[in-house]
Every structure is written in C-alpha cells, then in structure tokens.
Legacy VTK file of the C-alpha trace (Angstrom):
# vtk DataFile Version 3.0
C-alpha trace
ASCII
DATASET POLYDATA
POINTS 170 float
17.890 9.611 50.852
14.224 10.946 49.641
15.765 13.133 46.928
18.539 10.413 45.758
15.626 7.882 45.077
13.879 10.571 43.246
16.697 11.574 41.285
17.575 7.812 40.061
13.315 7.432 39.441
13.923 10.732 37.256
16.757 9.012 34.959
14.959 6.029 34.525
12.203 7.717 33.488
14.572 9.976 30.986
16.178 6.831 29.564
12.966 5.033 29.428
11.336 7.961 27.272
14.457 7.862 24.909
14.713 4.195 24.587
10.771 4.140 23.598
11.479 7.205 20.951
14.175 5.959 19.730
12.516 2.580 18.998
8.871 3.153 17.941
7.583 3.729 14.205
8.216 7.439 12.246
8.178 9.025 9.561
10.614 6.530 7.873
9.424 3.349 9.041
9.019 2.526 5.035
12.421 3.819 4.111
13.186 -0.081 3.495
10.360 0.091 -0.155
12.435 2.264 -2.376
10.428 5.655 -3.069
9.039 5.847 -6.548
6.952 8.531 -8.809
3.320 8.099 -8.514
1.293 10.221 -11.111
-1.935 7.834 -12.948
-4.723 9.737 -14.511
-7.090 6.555 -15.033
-11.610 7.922 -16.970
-13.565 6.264 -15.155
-15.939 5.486 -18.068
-13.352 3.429 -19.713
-9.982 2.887 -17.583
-12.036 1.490 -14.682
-15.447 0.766 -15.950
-15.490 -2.432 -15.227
-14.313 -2.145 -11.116
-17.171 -2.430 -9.085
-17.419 -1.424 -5.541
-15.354 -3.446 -3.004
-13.296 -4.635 -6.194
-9.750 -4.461 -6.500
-7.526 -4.100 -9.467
-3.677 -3.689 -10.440
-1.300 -1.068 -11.927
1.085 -3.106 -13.505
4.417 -1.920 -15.165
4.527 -3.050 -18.855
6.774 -2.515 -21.942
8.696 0.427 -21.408
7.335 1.242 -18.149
4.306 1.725 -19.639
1.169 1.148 -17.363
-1.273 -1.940 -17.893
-4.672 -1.825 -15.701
-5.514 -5.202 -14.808
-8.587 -6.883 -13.311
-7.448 -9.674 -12.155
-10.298 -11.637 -14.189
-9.826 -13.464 -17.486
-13.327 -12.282 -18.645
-11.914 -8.926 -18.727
-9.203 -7.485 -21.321
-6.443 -5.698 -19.634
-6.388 -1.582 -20.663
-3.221 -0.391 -21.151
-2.723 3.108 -20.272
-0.355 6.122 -21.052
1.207 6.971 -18.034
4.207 5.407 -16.389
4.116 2.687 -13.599
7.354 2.453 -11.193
8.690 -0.385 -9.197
5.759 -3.556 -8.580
2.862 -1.059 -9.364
-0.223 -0.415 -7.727
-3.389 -2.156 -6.341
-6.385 -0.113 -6.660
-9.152 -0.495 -4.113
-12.768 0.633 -5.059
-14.025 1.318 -1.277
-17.900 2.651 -2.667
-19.438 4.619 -5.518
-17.134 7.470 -5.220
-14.069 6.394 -3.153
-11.111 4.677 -4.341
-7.426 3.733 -2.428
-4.146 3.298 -4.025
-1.448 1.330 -2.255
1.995 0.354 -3.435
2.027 -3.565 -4.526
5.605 -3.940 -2.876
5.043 -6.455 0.282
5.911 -4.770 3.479
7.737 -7.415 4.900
10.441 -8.138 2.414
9.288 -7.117 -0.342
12.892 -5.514 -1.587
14.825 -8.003 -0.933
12.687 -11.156 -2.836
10.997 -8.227 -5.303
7.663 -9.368 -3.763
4.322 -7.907 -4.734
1.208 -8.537 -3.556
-1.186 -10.409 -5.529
-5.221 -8.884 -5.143
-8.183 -11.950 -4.692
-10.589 -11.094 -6.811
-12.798 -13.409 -4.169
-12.849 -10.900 -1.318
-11.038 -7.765 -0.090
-7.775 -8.873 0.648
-3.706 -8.982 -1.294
-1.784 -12.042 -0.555
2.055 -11.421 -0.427
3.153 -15.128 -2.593
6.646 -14.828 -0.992
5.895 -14.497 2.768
2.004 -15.392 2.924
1.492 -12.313 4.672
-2.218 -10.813 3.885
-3.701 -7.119 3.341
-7.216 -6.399 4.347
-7.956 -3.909 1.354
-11.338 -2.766 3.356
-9.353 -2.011 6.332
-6.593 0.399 5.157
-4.014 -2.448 4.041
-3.519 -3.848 6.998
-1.751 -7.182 8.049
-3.838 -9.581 8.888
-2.993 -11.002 12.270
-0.699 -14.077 11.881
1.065 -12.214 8.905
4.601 -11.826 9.042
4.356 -8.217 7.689
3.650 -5.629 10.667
3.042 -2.620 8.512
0.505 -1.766 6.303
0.867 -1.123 2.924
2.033 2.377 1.618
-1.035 4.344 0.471
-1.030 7.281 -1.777
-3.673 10.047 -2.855
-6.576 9.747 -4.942
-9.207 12.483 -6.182
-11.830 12.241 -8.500
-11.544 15.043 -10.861
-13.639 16.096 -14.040
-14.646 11.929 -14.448
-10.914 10.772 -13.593
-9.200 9.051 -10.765
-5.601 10.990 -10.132
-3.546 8.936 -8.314
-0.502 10.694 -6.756
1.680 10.774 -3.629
LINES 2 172
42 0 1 2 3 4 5 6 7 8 9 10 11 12 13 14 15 16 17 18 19 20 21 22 23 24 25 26 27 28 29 30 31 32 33 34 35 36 37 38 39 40 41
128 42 43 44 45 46 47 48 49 50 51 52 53 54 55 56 57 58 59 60 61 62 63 64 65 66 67 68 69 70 71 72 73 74 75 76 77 78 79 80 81 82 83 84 85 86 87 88 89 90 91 92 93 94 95 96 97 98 99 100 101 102 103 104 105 106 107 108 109 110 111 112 113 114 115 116 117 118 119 120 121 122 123 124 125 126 127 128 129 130 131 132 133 134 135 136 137 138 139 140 141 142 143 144 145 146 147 148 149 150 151 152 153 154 155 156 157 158 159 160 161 162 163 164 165 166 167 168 169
C-alpha cells in the first residue's frame, strides 16, 4: 500500500512539473511582436545632444522607412537620421551619463493586433500604451506597472557607446 501511494505521489509530481513547463514564460514568450532589424548608429554630439539623463526619446519610422529621432518636446526640432527604422520604432531611455536602453515601441499587450505603440512622458520615466492604458516604468527595465493590462515588459535590445556613438542593435 506504502509503495502504491508513493508511486501515484511520483506521477503527480511528474505531471505537475510538465504542466508548470509547459505553461510558464520562454524564450518565445514575445513571438506575438513580429521580429524586426534593429541596426541605429545615433553621435551623441548631435543625434542625441539634447537627451538628458533620465530622458526619453523616440525612433520613429519616417518617409521611406527612414528614421526620425524625436524628443517628444516642441522646443526641440526632430533629427532625422540615415538609418532605417522597422515596425513602431524605438524609445530610447537615457538611464545616466553613459548608459542608454533601447526598447521596441510595440505595446506588449496587443500591440499587433490594434498596431499600438507606446507613447514616452516627457514628465517622468514612464511609456503609456494609448490603446490599452497599460504603463512602462522606463527606470525599471520596461516594466508594467501594476494595474496594467500588459504582463510583459517591453522588448529591449543592445546598446554600446562606441567612438562618440550610441549603436543600437539586437
């Protein structure tokens, strides 16, 4: 009787471990935001002189694909650039003197489906999603905010300062 109760407490146990594998978050819990070239050389003595730290600016996808740095500030003239921008674009986060993050603008809650990108405050360190309300914290990684519809943070690519220029890459 011992080793029948320990056999059926060893298959839940099995099951239970597949169940929770075959349920939690991998590798392609953003296959549902469309992958998309990411290459952006942006000086920063002219492309981003005007970010300051804890600022955050966008990538946008002009004429011909063409890219279009914007500061979200009507003081400031957008600078458009000569590399190509895919899908919503970028937001660019300036974390402190020398670190910057990159995150795709696409929402991560249904962001394909209503073509929803995130839209940066220029009040504070967050992206507010206009479709589903759902808001980033920029100074935390891209995080939802709790109460946000979206449960996963926004996809973040590479970025290295090299010879006075911000790459931006996946």
């Amino acid at each position: 009787m011992k080793h029948e109760f320990l056999l059926k407490l060893g298959k839940f146990w099995i099951l239970t471990a597949i169940l929770s594998l075959s349920t939690s978050c991998g590798k392609d819990s953003y296959s549902f935001i469309p992958s998309v070239p990411v290459y952006v050389e942006l000086d920063l003595n002219t492309d981003l002189a005007n970010l300051g730290i804890g600022q955050l600016l966008t990538l946008d996808s002009a004429i011909n694909k063409t890219g279009l740095v914007n500061y979200q500030n009507s003081k400031l003239q957008n600078i458009r650039i000569g590399w190509t921008v895919y899908g919503n674009g970028l937001v660019l986060f300036r974390k402190d003197v020398s670190t910057y993050e990159a995150y795709d603008r696409t929402c991560t809650y249904q962001g394909i489906e209503k073509h929803c990108s995130v839209k940066p405050s220029i009040f504070d360190y967050i992206c507010t999603c206009p479709c589903c309300k759902s808001v980033f914290m920029m100074n935390e990684g891209g995080i939802p905010a709790q109460g946000s519809l979206a449960t996963a943070s926004m996809i973040q690519y590479k970025t290295a300062v090299v010879n006075n220029k911000l790459i931006i890459s996946k």
